[in-house]
C-alpha positions as CSV (number, residue, x, y, z in Angstrom):
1,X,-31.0,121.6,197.7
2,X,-29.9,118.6,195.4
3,X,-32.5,116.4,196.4
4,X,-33.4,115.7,192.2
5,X,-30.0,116.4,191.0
6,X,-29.5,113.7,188.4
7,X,-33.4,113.9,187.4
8,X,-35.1,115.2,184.8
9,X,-38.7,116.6,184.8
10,X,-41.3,117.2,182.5
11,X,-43.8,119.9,183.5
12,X,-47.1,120.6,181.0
13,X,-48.6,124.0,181.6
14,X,-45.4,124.6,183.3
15,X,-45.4,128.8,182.1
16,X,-47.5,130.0,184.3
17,X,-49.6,129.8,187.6
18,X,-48.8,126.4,189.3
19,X,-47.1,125.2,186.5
20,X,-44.6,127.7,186.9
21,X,-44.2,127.1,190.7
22,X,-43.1,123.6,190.1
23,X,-40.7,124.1,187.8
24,X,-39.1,126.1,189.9
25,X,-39.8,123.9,193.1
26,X,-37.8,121.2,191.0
27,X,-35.2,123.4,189.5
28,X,-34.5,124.6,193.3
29,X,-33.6,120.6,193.9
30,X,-31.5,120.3,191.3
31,X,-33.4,118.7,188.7
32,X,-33.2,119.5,185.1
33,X,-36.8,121.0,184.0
34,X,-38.5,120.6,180.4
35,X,-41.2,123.5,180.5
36,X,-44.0,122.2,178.3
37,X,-46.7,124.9,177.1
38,X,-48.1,126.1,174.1
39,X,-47.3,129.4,174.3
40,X,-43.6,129.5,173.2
41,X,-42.0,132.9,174.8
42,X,-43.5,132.0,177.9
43,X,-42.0,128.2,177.9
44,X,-38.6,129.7,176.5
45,X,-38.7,132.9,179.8
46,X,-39.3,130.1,182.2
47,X,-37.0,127.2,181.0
48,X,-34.2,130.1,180.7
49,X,-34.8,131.2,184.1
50,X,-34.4,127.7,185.9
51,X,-31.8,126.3,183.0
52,X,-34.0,123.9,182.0
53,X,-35.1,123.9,178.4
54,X,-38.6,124.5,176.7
55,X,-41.1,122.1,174.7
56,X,-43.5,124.2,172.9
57,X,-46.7,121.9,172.4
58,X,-50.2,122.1,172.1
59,X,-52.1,119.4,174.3
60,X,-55.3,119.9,172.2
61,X,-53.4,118.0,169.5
62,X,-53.7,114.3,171.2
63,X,-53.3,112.5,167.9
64,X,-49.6,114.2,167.9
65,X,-49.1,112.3,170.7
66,X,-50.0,108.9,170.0
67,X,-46.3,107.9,169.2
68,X,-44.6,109.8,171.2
69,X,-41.6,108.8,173.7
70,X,-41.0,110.8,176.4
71,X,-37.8,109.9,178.5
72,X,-38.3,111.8,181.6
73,X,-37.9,110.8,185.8
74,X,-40.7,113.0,186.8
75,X,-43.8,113.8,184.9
76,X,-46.1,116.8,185.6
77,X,-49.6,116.9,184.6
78,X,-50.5,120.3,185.3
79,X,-52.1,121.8,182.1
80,X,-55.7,123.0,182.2
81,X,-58.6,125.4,181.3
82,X,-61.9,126.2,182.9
83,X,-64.9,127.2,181.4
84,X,-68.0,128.0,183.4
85,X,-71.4,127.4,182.2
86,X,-74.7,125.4,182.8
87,X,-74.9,121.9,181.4
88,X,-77.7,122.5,179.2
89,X,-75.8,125.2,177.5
90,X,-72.7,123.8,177.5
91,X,-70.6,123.5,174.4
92,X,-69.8,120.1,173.3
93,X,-66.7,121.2,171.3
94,X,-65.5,123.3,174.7
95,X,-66.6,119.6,176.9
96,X,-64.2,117.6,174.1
97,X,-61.2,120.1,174.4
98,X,-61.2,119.9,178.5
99,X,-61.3,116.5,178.7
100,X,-58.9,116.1,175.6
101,X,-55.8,118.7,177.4
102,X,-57.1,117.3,180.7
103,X,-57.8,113.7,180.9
104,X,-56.7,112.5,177.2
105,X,-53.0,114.0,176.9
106,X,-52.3,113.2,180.7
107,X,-53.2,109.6,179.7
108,X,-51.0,109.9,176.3
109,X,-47.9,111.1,178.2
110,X,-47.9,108.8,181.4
111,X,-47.9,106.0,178.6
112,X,-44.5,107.8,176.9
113,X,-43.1,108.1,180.1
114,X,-43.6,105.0,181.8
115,X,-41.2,102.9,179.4
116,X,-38.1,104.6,180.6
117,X,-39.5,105.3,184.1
118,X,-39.7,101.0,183.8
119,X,-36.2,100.4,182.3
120,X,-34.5,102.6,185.3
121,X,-36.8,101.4,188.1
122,X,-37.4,105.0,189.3
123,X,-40.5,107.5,188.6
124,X,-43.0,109.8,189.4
125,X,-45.7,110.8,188.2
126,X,-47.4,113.6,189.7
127,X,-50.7,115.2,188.5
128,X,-52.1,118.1,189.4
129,X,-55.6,117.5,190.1
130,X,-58.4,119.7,191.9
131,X,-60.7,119.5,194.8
132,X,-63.1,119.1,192.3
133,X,-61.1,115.7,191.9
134,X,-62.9,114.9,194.6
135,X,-66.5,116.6,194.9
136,X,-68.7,118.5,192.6
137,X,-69.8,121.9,192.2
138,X,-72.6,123.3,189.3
139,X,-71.5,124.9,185.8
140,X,-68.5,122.9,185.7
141,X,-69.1,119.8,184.0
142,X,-66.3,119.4,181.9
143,X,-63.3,120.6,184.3
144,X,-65.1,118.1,187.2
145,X,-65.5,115.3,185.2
146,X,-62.0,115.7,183.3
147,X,-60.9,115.7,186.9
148,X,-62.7,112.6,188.2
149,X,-60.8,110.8,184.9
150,X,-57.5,112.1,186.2
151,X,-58.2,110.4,189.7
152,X,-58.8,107.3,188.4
153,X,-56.2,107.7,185.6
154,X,-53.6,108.0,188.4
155,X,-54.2,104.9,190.7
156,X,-54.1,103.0,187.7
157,X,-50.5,104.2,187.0
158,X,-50.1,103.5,190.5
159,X,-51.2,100.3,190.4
160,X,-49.0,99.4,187.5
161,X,-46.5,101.0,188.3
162,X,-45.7,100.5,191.6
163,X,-43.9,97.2,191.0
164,X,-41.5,99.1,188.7
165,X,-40.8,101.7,191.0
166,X,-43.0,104.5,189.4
167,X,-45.4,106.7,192.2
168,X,-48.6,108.2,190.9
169,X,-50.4,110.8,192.8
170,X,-52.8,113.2,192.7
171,X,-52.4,117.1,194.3
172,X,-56.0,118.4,194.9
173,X,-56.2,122.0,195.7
174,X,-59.1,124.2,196.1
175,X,-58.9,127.9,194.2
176,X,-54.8,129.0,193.6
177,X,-53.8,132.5,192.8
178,X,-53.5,131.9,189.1
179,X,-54.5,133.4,186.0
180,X,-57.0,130.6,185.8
181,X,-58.8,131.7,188.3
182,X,-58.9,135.0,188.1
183,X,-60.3,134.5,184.5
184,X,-62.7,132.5,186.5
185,X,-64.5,135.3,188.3
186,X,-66.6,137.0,185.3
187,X,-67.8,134.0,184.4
188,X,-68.8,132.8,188.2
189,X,-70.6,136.3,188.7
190,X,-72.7,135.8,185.6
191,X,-73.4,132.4,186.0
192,X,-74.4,132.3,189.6
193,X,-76.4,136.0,188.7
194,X,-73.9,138.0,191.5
195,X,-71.4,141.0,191.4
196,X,-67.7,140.2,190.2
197,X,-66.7,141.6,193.5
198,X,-68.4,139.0,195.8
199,X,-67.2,136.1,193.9
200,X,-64.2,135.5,195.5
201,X,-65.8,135.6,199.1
202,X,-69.1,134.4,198.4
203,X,-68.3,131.1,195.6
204,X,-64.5,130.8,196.4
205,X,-64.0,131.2,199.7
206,X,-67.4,130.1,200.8
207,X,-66.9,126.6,202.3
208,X,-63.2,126.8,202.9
209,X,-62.4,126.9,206.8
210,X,-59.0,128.8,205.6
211,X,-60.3,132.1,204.1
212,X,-57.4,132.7,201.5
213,X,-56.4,131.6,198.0
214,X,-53.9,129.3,197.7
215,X,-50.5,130.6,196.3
216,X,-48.1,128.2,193.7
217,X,-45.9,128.0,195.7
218,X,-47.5,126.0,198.1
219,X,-48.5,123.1,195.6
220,X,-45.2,123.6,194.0
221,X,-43.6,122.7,197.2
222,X,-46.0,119.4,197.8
223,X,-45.1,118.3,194.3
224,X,-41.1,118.7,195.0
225,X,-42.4,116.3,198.0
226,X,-44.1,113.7,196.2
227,X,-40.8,113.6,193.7
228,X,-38.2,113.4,196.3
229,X,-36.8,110.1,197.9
230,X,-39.1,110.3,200.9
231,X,-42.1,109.7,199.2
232,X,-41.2,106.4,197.7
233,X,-44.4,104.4,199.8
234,X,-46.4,107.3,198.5
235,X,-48.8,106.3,195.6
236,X,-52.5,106.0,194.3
237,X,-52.7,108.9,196.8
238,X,-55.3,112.4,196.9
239,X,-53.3,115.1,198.7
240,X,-55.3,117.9,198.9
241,X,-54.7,121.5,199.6
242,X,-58.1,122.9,200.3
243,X,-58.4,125.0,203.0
244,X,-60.8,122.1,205.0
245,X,-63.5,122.3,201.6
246,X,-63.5,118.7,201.1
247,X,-63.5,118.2,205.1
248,X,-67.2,118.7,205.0
């Protein structure tokens, strides 16, 4: 598949979990993949394995990227964290990091990207939201809201950018096979006062009509869509990839 070949991608959180799956979704097409993630090895192991290259950067830094230019086709916002915990105990310095790697970065690189997506009249910008995008659940207050901003953050883009050829979409996916949410499940269990082994069934899977996790590959594989030619009248758009959750 060559479908990218000529283009160049930018992937944040791209070492891991869905991240990873997308590099290599847009690797498989023939793009050229940065890997961007603060944890080096793992950037440099993925970026080596799709012969792409690796930008070691820590999204918690925002200031960092206040001047930055970022001269990419395709841009990625995938990079996250979760932390599960009731409002009135919730930590305003963990609140202030979410939305900062979530909402704040994803805002600070769409704005480097979009000057050279502009000059070629070609890009997309593809961010990797959540069901939670789109509805609510308790104890997560940061990650929902952070999400929420995303949404909105992306029809903008799409609304700007769509005169200058740039697509801006969302990917909304219920719980993924991922480290994130396997660090998750302690967490849920203490949280909603239930055993570790009934979280997955019980808070996961509970009002999914598809009674499975989700596996990268499959969002990797609706974000190679979303880049390719075929998606071109394709923007300010929610795809999700629940299972049926936000169906109800």
């Amino acid at each position: 598949m060559t479908r990218l070949h000529g283009r160049h991608a930018v992937v944040t959180g791209g070492a891991s979990g869905i991240g990873r799956a997308v590099v290599e979704a847009l690797a498989g097409a023939g793009a050229r993949v940065t890997v961007a993630d603060r944890d080096a090895a793992a950037a440099e192991e993925v970026a080596a394995s799709v012969g792409g290259s690796a930008w070691v950067v820590d999204l918690d830094d925002t200031r960092a990227l206040d001047d930055l230019e970022l001269d990419c086709d395709i841009l990625v916002n995938n990079a996250g964290l979760q932390v599960v915990t009731p409002i009135h105990e919730y930590d305003p310095d963990t609140f202030r990091r979410i939305h900062r790697i979530m909402l704040e970065a994803p805002f600070l690189l769409v704005r480097a990207a979009l000057p050279a997506m502009y000059e070629r009249g070609w890009g997309r910008v593809i961010n990797i939201s959540s069901a939670h995008g789109l509805r609510a659940s308790a104890f997560k207050v940061a990650y929902v809201s952070a999400k929420h901003g995303l949404e909105g953050l992306s029809k903008v883009t799409a609304l700007e950018g769509g005169p200058h050829g740039v697509t801006s979409n969302c990917i909304n996916p219920a719980y993924v096979r991922t480290p994130l949410v396997e660090k998750q499940i302690a967490d849920q269990a203490r949280t909603h006062g239930i055993p570790e082994s009934e979280v997955v069934e019980r808070i996961m899977l509970g009002g999914v009509a598809v009674k499975r996790l989700i596996e990268p590959r499959e969002v990797g594989s609706l974000a190679l869509w979303l880049a390719s030619e075929d998606a071109g009248m394709v923007t300010g758009a929610s795809y999700t990839m629940d299972g049926g959750w936000t169906a109800r």
